[in-house]
Backbone as a chain_set.jsonl record, in Angstrom:
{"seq": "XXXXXXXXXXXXXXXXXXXXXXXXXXXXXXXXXXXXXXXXXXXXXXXXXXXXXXXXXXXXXXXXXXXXXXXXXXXXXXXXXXXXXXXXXXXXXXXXXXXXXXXXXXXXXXXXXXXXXXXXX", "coords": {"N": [[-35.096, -15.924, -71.259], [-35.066, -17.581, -68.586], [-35.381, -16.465, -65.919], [-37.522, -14.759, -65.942], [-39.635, -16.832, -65.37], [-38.987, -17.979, -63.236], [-39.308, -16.005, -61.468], [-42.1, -15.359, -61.264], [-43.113, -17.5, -60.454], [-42.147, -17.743, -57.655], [-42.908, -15.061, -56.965], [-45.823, -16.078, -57.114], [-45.756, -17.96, -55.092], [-44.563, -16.827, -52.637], [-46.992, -14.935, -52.985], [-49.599, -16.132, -52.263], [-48.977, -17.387, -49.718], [-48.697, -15.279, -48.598], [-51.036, -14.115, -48.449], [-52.682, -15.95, -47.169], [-51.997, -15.302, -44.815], [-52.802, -13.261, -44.171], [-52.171, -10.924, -44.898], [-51.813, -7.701, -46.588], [-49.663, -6.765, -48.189], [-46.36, -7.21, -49.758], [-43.145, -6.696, -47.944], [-40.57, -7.141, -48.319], [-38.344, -9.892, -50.126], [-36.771, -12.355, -49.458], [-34.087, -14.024, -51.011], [-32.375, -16.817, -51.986], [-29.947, -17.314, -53.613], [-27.405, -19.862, -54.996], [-24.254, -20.008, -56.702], [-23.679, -21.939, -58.532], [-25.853, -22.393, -59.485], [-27.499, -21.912, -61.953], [-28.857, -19.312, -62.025], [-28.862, -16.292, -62.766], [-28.872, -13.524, -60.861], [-28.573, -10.844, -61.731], [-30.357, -11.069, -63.627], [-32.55, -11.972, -62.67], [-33.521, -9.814, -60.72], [-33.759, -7.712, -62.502], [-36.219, -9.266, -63.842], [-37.769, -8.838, -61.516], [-38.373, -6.55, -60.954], [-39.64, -6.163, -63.557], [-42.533, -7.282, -62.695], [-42.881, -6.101, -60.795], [-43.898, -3.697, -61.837], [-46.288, -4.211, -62.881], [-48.697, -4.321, -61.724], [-48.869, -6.18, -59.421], [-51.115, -8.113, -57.218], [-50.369, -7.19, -53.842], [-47.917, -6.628, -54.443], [-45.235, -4.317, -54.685], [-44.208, -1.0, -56.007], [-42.683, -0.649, -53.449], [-41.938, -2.79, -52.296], [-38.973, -5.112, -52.131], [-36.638, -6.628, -53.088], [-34.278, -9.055, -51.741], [-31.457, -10.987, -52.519], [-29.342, -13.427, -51.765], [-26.122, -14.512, -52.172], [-24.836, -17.953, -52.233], [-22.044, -19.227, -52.135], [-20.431, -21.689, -54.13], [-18.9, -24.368, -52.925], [-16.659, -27.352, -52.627], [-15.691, -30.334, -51.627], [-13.191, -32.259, -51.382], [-13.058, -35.986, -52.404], [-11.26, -37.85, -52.251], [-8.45, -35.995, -51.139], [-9.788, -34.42, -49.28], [-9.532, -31.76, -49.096], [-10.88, -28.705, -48.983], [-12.702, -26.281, -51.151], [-13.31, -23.776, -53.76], [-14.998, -24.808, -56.718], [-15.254, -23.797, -60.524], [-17.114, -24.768, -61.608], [-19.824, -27.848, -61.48], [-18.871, -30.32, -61.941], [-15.595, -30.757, -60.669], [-12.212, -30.744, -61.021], [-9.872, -31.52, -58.155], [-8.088, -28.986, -56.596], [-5.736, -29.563, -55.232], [-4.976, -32.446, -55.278], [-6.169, -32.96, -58.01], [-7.694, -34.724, -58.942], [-10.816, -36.019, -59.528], [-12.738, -36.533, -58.193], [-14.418, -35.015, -56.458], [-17.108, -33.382, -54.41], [-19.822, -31.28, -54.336], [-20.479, -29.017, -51.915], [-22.133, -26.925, -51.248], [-23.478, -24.283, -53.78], [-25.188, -24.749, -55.43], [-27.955, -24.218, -54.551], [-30.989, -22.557, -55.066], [-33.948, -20.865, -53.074], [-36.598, -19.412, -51.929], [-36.453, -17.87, -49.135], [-37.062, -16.627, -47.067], [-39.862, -14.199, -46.112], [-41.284, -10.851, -45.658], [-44.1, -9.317, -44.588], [-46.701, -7.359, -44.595], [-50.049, -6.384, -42.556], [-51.873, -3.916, -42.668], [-51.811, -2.95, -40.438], [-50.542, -1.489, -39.488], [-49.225, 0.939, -37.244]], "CA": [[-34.566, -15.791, -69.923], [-35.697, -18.311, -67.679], [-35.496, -15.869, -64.794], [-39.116, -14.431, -65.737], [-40.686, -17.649, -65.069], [-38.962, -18.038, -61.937], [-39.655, -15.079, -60.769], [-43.508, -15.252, -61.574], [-43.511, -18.857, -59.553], [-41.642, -17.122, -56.56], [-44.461, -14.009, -56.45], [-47.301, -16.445, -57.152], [-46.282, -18.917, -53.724], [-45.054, -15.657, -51.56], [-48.538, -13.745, -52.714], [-50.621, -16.768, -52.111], [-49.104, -17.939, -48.68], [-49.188, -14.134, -47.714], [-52.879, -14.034, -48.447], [-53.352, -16.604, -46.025], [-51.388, -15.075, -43.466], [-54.169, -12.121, -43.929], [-51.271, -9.623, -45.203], [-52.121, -6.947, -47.768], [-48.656, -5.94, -49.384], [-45.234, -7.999, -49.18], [-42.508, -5.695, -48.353], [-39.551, -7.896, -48.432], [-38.516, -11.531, -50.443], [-35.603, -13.114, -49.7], [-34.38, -15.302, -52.18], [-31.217, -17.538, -51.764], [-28.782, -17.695, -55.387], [-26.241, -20.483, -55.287], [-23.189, -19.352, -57.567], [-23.644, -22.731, -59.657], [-27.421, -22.618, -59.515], [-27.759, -21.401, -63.129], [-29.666, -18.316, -62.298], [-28.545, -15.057, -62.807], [-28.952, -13.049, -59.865], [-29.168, -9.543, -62.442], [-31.98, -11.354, -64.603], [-33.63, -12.315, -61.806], [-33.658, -8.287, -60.202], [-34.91, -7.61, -64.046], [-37.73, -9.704, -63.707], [-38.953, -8.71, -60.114], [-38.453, -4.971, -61.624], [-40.639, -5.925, -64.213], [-43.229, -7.678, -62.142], [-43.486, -4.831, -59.764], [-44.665, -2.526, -62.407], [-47.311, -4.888, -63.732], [-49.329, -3.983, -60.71], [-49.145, -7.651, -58.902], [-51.085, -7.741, -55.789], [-49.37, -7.2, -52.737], [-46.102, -6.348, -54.532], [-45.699, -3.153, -55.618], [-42.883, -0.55, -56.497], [-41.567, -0.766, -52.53], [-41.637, -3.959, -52.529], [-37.982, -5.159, -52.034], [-35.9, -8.426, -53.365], [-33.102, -9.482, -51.335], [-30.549, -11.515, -53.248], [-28.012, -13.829, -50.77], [-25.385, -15.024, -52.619], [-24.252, -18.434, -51.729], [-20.779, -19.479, -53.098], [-19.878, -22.531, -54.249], [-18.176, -25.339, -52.27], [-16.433, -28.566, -52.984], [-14.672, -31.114, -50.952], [-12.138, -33.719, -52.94], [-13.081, -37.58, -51.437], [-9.357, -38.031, -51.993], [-7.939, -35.492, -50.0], [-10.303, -34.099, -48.11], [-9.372, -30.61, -49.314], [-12.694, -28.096, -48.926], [-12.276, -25.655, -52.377], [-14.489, -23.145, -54.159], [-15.085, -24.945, -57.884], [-16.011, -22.772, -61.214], [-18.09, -25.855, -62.447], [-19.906, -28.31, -61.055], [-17.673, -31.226, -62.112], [-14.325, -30.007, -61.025], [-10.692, -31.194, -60.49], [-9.468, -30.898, -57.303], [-7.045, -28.144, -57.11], [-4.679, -29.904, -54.69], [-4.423, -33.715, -55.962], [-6.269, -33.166, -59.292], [-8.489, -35.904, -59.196], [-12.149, -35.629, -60.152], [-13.411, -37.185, -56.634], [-15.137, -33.918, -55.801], [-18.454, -33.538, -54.416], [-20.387, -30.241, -54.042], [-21.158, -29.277, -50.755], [-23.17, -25.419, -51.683], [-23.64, -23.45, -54.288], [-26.41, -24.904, -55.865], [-28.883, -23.938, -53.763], [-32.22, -21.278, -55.497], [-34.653, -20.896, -52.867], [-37.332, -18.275, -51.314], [-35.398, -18.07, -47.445], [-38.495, -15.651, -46.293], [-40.147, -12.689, -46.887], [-41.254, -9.836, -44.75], [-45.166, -8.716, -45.203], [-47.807, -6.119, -43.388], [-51.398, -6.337, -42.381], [-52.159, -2.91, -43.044], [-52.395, -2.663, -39.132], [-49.247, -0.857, -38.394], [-49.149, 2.397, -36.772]], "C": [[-35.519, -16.508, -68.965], [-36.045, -17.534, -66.253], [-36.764, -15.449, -64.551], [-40.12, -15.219, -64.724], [-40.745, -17.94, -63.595], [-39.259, -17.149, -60.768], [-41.182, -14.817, -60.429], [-43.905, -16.591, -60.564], [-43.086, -18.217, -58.224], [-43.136, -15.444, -56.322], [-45.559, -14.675, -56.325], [-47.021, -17.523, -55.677], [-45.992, -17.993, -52.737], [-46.133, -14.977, -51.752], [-49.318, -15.143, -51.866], [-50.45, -17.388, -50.251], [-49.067, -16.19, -47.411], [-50.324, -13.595, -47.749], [-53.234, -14.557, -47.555], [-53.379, -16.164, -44.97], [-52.438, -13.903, -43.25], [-53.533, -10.915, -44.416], [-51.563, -9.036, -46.561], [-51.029, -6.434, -48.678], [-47.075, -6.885, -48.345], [-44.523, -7.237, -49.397], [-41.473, -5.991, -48.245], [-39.622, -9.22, -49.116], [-37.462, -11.532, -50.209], [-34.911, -14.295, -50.471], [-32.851, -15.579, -52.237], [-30.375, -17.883, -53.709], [-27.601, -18.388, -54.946], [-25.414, -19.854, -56.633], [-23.288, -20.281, -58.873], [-25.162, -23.526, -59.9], [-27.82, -22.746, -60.946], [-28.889, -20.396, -63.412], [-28.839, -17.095, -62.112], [-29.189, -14.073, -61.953], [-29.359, -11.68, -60.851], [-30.318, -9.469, -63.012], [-32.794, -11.551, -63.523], [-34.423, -10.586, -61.128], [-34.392, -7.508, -61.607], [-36.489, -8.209, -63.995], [-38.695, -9.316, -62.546], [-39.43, -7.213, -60.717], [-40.025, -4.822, -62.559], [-42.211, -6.278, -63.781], [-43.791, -6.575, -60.748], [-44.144, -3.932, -60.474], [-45.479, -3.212, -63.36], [-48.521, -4.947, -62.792], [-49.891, -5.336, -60.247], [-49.904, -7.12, -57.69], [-50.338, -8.63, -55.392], [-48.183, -7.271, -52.933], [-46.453, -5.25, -55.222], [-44.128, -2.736, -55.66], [-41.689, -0.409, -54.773], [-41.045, -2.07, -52.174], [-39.817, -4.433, -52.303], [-37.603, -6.603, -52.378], [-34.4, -7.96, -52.726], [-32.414, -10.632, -51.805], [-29.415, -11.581, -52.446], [-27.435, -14.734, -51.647], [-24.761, -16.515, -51.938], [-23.402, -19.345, -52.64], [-20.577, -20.975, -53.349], [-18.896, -23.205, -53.883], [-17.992, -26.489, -52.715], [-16.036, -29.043, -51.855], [-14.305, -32.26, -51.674], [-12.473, -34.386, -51.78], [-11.719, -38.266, -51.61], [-8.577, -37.793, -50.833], [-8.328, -35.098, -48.988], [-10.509, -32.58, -48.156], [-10.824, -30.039, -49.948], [-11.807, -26.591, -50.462], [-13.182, -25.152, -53.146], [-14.15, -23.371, -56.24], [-15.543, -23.999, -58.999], [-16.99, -23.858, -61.607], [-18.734, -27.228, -61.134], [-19.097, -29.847, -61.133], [-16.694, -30.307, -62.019], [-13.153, -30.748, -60.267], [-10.508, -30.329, -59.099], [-8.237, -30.678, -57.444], [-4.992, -28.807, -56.43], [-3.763, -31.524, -55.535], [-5.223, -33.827, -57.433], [-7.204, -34.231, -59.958], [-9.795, -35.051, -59.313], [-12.97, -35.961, -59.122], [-13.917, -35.786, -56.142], [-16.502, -34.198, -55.755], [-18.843, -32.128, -53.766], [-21.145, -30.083, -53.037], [-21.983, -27.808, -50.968], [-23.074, -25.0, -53.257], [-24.92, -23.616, -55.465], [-27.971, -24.968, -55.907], [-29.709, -22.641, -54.666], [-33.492, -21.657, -54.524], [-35.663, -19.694, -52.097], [-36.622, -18.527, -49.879], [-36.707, -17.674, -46.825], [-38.567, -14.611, -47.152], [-41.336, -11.983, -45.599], [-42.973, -9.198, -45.264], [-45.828, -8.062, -44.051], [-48.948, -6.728, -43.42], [-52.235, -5.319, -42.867], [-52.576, -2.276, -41.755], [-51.495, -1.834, -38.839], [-49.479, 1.051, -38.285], [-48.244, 3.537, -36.778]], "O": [[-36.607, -16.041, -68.629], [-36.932, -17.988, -65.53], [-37.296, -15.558, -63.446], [-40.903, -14.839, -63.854], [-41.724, -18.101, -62.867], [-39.406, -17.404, -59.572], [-41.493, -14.146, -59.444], [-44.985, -16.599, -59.973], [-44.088, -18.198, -57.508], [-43.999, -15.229, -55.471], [-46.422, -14.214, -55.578], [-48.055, -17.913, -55.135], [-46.809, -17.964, -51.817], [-46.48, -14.288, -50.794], [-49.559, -14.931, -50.678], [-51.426, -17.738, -49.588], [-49.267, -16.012, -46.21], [-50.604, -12.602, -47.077], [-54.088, -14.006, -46.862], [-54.274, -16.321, -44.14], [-52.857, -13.685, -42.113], [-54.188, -9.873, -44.407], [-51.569, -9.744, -47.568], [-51.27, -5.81, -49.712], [-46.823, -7.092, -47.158], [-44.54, -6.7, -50.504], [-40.851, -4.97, -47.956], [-40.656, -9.867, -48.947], [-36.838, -10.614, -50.741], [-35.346, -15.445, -50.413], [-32.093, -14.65, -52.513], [-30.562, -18.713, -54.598], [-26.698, -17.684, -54.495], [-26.043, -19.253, -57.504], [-23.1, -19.835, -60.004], [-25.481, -24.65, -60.288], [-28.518, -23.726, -61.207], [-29.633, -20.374, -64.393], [-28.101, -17.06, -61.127], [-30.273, -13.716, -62.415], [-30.552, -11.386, -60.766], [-31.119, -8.536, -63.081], [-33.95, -11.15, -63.661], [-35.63, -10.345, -61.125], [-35.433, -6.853, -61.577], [-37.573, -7.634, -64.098], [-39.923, -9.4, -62.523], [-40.594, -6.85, -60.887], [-40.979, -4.048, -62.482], [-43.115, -5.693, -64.377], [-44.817, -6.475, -60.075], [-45.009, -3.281, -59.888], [-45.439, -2.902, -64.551], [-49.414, -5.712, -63.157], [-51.038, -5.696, -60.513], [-49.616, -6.056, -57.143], [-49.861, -9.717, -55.718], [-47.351, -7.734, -52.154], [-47.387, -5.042, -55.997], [-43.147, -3.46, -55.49], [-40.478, -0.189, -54.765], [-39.894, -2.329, -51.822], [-39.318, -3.314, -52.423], [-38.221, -7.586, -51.969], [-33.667, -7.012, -53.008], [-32.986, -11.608, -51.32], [-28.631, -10.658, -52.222], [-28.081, -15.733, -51.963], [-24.078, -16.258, -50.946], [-23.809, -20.018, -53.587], [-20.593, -21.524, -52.248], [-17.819, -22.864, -54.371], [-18.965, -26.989, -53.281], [-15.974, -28.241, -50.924], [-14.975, -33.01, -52.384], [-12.388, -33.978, -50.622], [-11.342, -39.238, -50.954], [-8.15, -38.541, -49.953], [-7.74, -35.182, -47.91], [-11.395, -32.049, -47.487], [-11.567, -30.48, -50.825], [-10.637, -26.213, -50.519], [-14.083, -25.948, -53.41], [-13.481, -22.619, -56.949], [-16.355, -23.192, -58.548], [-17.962, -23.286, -62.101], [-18.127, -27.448, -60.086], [-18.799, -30.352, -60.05], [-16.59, -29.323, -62.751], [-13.212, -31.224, -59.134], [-10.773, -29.15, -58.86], [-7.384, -31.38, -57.986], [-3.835, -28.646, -56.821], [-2.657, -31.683, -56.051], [-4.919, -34.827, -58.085], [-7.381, -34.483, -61.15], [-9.892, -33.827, -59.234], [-14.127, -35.563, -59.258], [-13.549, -35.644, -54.976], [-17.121, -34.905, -56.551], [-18.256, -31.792, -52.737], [-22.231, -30.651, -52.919], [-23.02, -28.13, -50.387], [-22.337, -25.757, -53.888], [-25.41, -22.726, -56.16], [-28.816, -25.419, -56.681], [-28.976, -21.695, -54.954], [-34.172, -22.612, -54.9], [-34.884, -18.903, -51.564], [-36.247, -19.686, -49.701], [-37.332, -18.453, -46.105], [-37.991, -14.193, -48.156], [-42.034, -12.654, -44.839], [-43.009, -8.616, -46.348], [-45.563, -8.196, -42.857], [-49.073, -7.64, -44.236], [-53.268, -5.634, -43.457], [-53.395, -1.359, -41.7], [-51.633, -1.318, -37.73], [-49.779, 1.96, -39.059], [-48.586, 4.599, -36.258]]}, "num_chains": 1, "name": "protein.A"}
């Protein structure tokens, strides 16, 4: 499951750029899943799971992963017609042609993430 690894690269550049920031515990990630990304949004919630109870700093068990779904879009250079593909090559549904070009869903990226100082009152 490739999701581990990605998940282990995603904690190691939010810990390291929330070190800088001076923050002691990250209590939000946001993390963007295109539909034809080829990540599994469940494996991925598996792996943070497991990475929270491996006692990372500055992630711990409150820690939180937010998972934004973003769907997959086409538009046919034929017709013009905008259309949510299962594949990334895909017939368009109206004229059938193969002239599609993917305008979302292939998007995997960190969006933000939400961390403390240990200042708050």
């Amino acid at each position: 499951m490739h999701e581990m690894s990605l998940m282990s690269e995603i904690i190691d550049l939010v810990s390291l750029d929330a070190e800088s920031k001076g923050f002691v515990k990250v209590n939000k990630i946001h993390v963007v899943v295109g539909d034809l990304s080829n990540v599994l949004p469940d494996a991925l919630e598996l792996a943070f799971f497991f990475f929270q109870q491996q006692g990372v700093p500055l992630i711990d068990e409150e820690t939180e992963l937010c998972i934004i779904r973003e769907a997959a879009k086409a538009i046919c250079s034929a017709c013009q017609i905008e259309f949510e593909p299962d594949y990334r090559i895909a017939l368009c549904p109206e004229c059938k042609q193969p002239h599609s070009l993917l305008i979302s869903g292939e998007t995997f990226r960190v969006e933000s993430y939400e961390g403390s100082d240990g200042n708050e009152g």
